[in-house]
C-alpha positions as CSV (number, residue, x, y, z in Angstrom):
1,X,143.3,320.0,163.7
2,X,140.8,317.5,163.2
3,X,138.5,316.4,166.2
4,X,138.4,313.2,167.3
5,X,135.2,313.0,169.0
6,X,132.7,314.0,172.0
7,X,133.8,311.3,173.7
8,X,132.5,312.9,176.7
9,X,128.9,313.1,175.7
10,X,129.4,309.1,175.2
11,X,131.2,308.7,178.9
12,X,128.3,311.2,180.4
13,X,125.4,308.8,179.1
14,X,127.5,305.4,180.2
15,X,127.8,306.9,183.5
16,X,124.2,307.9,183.5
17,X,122.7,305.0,182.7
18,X,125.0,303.1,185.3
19,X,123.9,305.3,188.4
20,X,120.2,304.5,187.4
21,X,121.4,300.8,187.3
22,X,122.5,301.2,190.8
23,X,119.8,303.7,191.9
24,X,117.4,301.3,190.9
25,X,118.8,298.2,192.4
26,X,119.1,299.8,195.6
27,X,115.9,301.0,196.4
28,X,114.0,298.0,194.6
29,X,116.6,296.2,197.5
30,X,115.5,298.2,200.3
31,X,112.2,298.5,199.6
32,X,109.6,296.5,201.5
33,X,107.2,294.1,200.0
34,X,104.0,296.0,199.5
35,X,101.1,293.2,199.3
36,X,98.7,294.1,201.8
37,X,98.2,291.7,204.8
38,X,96.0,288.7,204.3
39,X,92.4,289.0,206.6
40,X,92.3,287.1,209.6
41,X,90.0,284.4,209.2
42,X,86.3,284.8,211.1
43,X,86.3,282.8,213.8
44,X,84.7,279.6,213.4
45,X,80.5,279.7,214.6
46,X,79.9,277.3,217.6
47,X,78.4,273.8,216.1
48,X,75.1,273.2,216.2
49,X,74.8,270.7,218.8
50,X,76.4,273.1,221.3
51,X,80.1,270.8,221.1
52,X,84.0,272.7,221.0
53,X,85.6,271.6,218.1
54,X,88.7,272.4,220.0
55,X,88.5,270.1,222.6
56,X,86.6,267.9,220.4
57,X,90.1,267.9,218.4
58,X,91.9,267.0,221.7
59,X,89.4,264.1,222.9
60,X,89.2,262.6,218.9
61,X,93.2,262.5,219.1
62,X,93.5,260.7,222.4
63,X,90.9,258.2,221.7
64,X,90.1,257.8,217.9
65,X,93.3,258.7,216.3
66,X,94.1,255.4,216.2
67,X,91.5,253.6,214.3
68,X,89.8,256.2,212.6
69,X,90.7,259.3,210.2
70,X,88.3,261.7,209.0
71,X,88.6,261.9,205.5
72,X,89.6,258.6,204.5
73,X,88.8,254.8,205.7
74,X,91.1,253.3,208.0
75,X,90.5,250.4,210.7
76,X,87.2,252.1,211.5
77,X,85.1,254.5,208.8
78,X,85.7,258.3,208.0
79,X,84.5,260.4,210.5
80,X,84.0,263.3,209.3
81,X,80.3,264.3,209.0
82,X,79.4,261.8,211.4
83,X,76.7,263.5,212.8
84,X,74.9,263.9,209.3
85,X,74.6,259.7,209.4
86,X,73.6,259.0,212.6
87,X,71.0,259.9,214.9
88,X,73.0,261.6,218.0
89,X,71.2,259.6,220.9
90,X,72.7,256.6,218.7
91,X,75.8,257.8,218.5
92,X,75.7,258.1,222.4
93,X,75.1,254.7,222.7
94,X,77.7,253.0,219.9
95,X,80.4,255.4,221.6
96,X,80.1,253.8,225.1
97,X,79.2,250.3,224.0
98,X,79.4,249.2,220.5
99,X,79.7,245.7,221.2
100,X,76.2,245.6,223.2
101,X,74.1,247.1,219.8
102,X,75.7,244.5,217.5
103,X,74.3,242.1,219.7
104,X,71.1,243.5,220.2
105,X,71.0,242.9,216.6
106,X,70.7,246.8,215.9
107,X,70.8,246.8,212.0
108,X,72.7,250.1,211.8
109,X,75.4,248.5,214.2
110,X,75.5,245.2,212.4
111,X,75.9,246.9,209.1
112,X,78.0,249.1,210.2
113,X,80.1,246.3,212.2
114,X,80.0,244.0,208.7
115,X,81.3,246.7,206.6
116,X,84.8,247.4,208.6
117,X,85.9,243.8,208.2
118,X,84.5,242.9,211.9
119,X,86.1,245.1,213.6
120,X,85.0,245.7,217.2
121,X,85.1,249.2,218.2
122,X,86.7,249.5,221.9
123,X,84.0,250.9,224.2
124,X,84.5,254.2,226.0
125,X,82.2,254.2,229.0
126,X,84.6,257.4,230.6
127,X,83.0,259.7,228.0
128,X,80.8,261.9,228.5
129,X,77.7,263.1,226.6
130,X,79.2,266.7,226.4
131,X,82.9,265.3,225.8
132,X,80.6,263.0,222.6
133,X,79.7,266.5,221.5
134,X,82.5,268.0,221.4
135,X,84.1,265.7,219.1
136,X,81.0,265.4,216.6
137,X,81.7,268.9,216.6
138,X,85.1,268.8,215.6
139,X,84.0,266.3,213.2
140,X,81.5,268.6,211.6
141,X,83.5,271.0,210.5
142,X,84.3,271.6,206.9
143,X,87.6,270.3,205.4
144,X,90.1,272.9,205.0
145,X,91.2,273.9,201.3
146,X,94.8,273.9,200.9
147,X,95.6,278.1,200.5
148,X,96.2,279.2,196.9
149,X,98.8,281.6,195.8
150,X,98.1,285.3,195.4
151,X,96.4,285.9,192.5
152,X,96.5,282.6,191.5
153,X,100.1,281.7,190.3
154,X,102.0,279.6,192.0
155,X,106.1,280.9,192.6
156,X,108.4,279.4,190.2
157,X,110.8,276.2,191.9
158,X,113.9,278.1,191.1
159,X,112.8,281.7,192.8
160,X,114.0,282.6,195.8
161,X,111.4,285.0,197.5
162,X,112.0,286.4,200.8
163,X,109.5,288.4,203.0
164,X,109.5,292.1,201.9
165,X,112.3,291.6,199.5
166,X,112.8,291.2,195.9
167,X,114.0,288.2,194.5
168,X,117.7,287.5,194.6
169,X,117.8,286.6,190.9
170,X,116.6,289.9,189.8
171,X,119.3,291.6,192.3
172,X,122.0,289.0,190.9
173,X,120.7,289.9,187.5
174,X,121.3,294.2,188.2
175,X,124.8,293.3,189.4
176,X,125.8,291.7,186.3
177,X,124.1,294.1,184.1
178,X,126.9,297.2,186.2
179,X,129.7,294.5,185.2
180,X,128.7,294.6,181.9
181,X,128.4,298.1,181.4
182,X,131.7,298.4,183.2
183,X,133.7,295.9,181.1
184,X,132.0,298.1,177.8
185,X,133.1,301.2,179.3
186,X,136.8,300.2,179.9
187,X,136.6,299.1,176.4
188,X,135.6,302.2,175.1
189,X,138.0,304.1,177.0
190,X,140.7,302.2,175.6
191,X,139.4,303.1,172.0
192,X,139.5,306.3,172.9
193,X,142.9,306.6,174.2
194,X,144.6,304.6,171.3
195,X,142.5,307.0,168.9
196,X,143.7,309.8,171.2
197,X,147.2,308.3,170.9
198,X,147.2,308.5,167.0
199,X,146.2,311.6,166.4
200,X,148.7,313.0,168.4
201,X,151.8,311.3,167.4
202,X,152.3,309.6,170.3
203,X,153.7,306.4,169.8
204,X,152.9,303.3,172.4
205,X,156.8,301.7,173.4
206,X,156.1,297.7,171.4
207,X,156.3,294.7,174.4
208,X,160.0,293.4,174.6
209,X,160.5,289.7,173.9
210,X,160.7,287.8,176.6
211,X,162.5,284.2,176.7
212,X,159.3,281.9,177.1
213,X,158.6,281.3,180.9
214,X,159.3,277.4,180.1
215,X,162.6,277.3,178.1
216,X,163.7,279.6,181.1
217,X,162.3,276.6,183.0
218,X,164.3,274.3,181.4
219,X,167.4,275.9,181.5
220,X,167.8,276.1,185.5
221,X,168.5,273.0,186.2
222,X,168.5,272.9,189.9
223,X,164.5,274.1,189.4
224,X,164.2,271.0,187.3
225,X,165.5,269.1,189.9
226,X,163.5,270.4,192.9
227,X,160.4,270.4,190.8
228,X,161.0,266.9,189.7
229,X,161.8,265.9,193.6
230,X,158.7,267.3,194.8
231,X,156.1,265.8,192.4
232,X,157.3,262.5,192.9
233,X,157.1,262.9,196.8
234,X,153.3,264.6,195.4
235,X,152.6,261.9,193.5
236,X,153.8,259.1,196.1
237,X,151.7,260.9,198.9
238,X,148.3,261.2,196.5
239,X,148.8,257.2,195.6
240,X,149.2,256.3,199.0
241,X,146.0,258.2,200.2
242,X,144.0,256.9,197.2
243,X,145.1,253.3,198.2
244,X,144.3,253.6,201.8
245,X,140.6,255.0,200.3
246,X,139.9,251.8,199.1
247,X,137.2,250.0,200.4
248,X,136.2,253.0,202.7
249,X,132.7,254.2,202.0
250,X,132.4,257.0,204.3
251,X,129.4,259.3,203.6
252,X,127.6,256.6,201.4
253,X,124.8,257.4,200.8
254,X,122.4,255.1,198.1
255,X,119.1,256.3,197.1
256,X,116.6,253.2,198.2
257,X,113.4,252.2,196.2
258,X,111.3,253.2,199.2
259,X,112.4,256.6,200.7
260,X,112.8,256.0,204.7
261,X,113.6,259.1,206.5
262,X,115.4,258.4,209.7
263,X,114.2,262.0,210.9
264,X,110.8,261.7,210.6
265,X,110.9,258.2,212.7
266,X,113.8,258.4,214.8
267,X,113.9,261.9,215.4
268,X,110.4,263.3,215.0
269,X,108.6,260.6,216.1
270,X,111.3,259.1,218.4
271,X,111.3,255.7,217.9
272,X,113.8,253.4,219.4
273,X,116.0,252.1,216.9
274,X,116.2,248.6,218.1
275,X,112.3,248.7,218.2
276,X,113.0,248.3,214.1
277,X,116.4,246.7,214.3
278,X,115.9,244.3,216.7
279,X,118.3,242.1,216.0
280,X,121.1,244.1,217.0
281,X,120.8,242.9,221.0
282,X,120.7,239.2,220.1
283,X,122.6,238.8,216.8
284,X,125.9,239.6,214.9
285,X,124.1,241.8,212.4
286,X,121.2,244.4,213.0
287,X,119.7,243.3,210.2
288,X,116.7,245.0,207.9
289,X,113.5,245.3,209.3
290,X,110.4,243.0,208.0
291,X,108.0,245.4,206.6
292,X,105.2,243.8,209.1
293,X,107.1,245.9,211.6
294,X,106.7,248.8,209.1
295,X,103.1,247.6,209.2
296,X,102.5,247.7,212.4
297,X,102.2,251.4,212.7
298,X,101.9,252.1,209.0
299,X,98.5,250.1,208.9
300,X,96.5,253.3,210.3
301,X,99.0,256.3,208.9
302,X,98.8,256.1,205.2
303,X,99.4,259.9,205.5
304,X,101.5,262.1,206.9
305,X,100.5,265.6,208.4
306,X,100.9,268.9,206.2
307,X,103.4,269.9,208.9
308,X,105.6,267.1,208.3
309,X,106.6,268.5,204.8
310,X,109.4,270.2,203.9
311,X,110.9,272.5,201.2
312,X,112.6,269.4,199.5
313,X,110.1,266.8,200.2
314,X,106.6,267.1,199.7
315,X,103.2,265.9,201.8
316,X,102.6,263.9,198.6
317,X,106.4,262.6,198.3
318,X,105.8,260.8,201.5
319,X,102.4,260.1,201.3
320,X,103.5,258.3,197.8
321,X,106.5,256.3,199.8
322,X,103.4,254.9,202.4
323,X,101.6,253.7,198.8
324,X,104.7,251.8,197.5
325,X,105.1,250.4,201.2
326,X,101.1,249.4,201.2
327,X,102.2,248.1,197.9
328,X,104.7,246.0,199.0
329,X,102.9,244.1,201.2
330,X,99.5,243.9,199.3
331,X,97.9,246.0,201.7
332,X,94.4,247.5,200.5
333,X,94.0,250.9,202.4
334,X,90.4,251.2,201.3
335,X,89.5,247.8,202.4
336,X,91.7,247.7,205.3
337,X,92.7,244.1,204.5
338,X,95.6,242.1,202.7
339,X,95.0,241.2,198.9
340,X,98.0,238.4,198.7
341,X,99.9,240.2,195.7
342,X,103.3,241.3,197.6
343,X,106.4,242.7,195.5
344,X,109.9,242.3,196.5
345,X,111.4,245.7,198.1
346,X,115.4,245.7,197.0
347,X,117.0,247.7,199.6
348,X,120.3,248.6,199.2
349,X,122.7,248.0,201.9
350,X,125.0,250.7,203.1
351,X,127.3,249.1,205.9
352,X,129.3,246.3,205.1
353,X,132.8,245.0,206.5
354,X,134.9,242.6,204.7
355,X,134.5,239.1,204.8
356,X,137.6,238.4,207.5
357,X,136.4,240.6,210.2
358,X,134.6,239.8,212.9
359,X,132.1,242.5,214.4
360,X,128.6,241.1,216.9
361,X,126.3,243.9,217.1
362,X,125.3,242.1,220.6
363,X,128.3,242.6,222.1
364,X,128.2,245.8,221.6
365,X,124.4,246.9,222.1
366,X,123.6,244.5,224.8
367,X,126.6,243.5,226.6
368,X,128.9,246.8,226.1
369,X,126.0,249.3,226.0
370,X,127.3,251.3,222.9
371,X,124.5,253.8,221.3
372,X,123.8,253.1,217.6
373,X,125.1,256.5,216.9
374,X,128.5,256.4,218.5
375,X,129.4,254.1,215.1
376,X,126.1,254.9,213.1
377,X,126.1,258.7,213.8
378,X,123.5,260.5,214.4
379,X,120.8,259.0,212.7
380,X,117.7,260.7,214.1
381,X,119.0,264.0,212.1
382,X,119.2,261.9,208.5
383,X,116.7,261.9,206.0
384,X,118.6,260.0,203.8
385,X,120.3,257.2,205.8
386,X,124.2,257.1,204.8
387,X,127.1,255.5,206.3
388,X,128.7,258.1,209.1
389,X,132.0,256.4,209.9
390,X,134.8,255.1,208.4
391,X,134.5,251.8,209.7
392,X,138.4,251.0,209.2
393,X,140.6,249.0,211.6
394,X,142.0,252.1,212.8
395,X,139.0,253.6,213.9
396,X,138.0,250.4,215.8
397,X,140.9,250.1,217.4
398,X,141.5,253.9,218.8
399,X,137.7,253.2,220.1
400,X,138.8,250.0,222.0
401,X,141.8,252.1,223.3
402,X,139.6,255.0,224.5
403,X,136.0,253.2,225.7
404,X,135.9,251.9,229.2
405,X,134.2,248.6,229.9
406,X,131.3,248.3,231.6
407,X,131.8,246.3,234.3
408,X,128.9,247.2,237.5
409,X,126.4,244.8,237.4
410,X,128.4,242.2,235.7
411,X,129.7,239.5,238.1
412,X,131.7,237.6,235.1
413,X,134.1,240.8,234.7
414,X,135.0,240.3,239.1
415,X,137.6,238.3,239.0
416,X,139.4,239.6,235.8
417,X,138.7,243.1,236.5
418,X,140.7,243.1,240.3
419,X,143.6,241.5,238.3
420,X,143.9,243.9,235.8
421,X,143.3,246.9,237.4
422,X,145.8,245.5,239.9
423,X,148.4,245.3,236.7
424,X,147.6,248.5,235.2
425,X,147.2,250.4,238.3
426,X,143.9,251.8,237.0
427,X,140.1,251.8,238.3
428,X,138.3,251.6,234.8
429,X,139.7,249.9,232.3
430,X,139.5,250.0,228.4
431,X,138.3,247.4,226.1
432,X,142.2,247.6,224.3
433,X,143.0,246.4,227.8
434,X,141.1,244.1,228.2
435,X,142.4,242.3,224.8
436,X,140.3,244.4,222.6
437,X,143.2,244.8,220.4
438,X,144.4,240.9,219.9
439,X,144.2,240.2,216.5
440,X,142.3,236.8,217.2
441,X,139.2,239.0,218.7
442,X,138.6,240.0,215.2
443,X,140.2,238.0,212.9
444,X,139.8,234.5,212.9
């Protein structure tokens, strides 16, 4: 009899070669990362002058932040090497009063006075000498280089590198190399047994014809029938939740020509959202901030700190948003003064009921007391403003039946309020009771 093969030399080495697969993919799993620990960094020498740079950090932060940066002009100059410019008894004196050198007619104060635009530096008599040193100590040290990657190469955007792991592509990549060699090996088996089949005699039993699934379809009638019932109920319940979709923008979210993260302001920084929008507590609409009010902060941060970046946006993503703002308004960073040339910013808007509905921000900020994120959501957690609720008659109306009205404090809800709560039997009542849900109220 004639052999057919070793096929089990050919299953020993597939087998082989898939236990290294996995032995390999295991370990390289498990094993821990083995780059060595980066050095500690020396501490930093004392300055010269004798000053903390720690506390010189603190003391430049409470009182210099805010008009000067040091690397980069801002209502005052660049501070950083300060104390390679200027004398230090000088420095003593223009810290606690500026204003008295310019008008002795000190030429290093004048100069200094004419080049930042006539800017008078507020005097800060409650220093110290020693508090002075500390913060031309802080000021004297070097700038810190942004830390390179090992070796030099930066990790690819698409790699997903964990601490003391390998890469998930490269475990993603074993597994599909076992599938592989699996899918090949139940291929060859089946070779194998059809060749084994043969040479035996042994004849596979042929597949029976079957009637096609749909002509057996097609002959039950009453299946045709139920089937036909229930995709035109289908089809009637899809059309009518399409049509109620209309005109609902829920979870809109437009990409605007100047990135404004809502987390970074609201939520970082915790600013007050009628502080921008302050409209909202005297007008119907909230309207879109003037970029002066962007200005008024943005005119001394035209950067943001290294720890405000994140894995999707970049220091240089926002500190690129601050330029187009600066352009906007024609603002000149380096000369800390307005060139004229403005541009147009097109903001998109993102809420927006129809034309015959009625809604006054007022009366609800001011009057009501309603948060802006019991309708807007919770803004101080979006990067990417969007709209959070529905915004359908509906939803108003379940929140007029639901929200009680304020009425302490309010003398015009007395009289109205005793009658009403005498008629519903109730303390509080809601706004729905109150004729929150006339049709007139919003619709007019």
């Amino acid at each position: 009899m004639k052999k057919v093969g070793n096929h089990n030399s050919i299953s020993r080495k597939l087998l082989l070669g898939l236990s290294l697969t996995l032995i390999f993919s295991l370990t390289s799993f498990a094993q821990d990362a083995a780059a060595p620990a980066a050095p500690e960094a020396a501490a930093a020498a004392p300055a010269a002058g004798g000053g903390d740079p720690v506390k010189g950090k603190e003391l430049f932060n409470a009182n210099c932040a805010a008009c000067h940066k040091l690397d980069a002009k801002s209502t005052g100059p660049a501070l950083r090497g300060v104390a390679d410019k200027h004398d230090k008894a000088w420095i003593y004196k223009w810290v606690h009063n500026s204003s008295d050198m310019i008008k002795s007619g000190d030429p290093v104060a004048v100069k200094l006075f004419e080049e930042n635009n006539k800017a008078v530096m507020t005097s800060f008599p409650q220093l110290s000498e020693g508090d002075i040193d500390n913060i031309i100590a802080y000021t004297s040290e070097p700038k810190a280089e942004p830390a390179a990657a090992v070796g030099g190469a930066a990790t690819p955007p698409g790699t997903n590198v964990q601490d003391g792991a390998i890469s998930n592509n490269i475990i993603l990549g074993a597994l599909a190399l076992v599938m592989a060699i699996l899918v090949v090996m139940l291929f060859m088996v089946n070779k194998v047994l059809t060749k084994v089949a043969n040479k035996n005699g042994i004849e596979v039993a042929p597949k029976e014809e079957r009637l096609p699934i749909w002509k057996a379809f097609a002959k039950n009638q009453f299946l045709v029938l139920v089937t036909a019932i229930f995709l035109l109920l289908a089809s009637g319940y899809f059309v009518y939740g399409y049509l109620m979709q209309v005109g609902v923008d829920q979870n809109y979210e437009p990409i605007q020509p100047i990135h404004y993260s809502h987390k970074i302001h609201a939520g970082d920084n915790e600013i007050n959202c009628k502080y921008c929008h302050s409209a909202a507590r005297v007008s119907k609409t909230a309207g879109i901030p003037s970029l002066n009010v962007c200005m008024n902060c943005h005119k001394n941060i035209s950067e943001v700190a290294e720890t405000t970046a994140t894995p999707e946006y970049s220091k240089a993503f926002y500190d690129a948003q601050i330029q187009k703002l600066y352009d906007a308004v024609g603002w000149d960073k380096t000369k800390q003064a307005y060139t004229g040339k403005t541009m147009p910013v097109k903001w998109v808007r993102i809420h927006n009921l129809p034309d015959f509905v009625y809604f006054n921000h007022s009366q609800h900020v001011s009057v009501a007391g309603i948060e802006c994120q019991t309708c807007h959501g919770p803004v101080q957690e979006f990067e990417i403003m969007k709209q959070y609720s529905k915004l359908t008659m509906g939803w108003c109306v379940d929140c007029h039946r639901k929200t009680d009205v304020k009425m302490e404090g309010n003398a015009y809800y007395d009289k109205i309020h005793a009658e009403l709560s005498k008629k519903y039997g109730v303390e509080k009542l809601t706004a729905a009771q109150m004729g929150g849900l006339e049709c007139g109220k919003c619709h007019y």
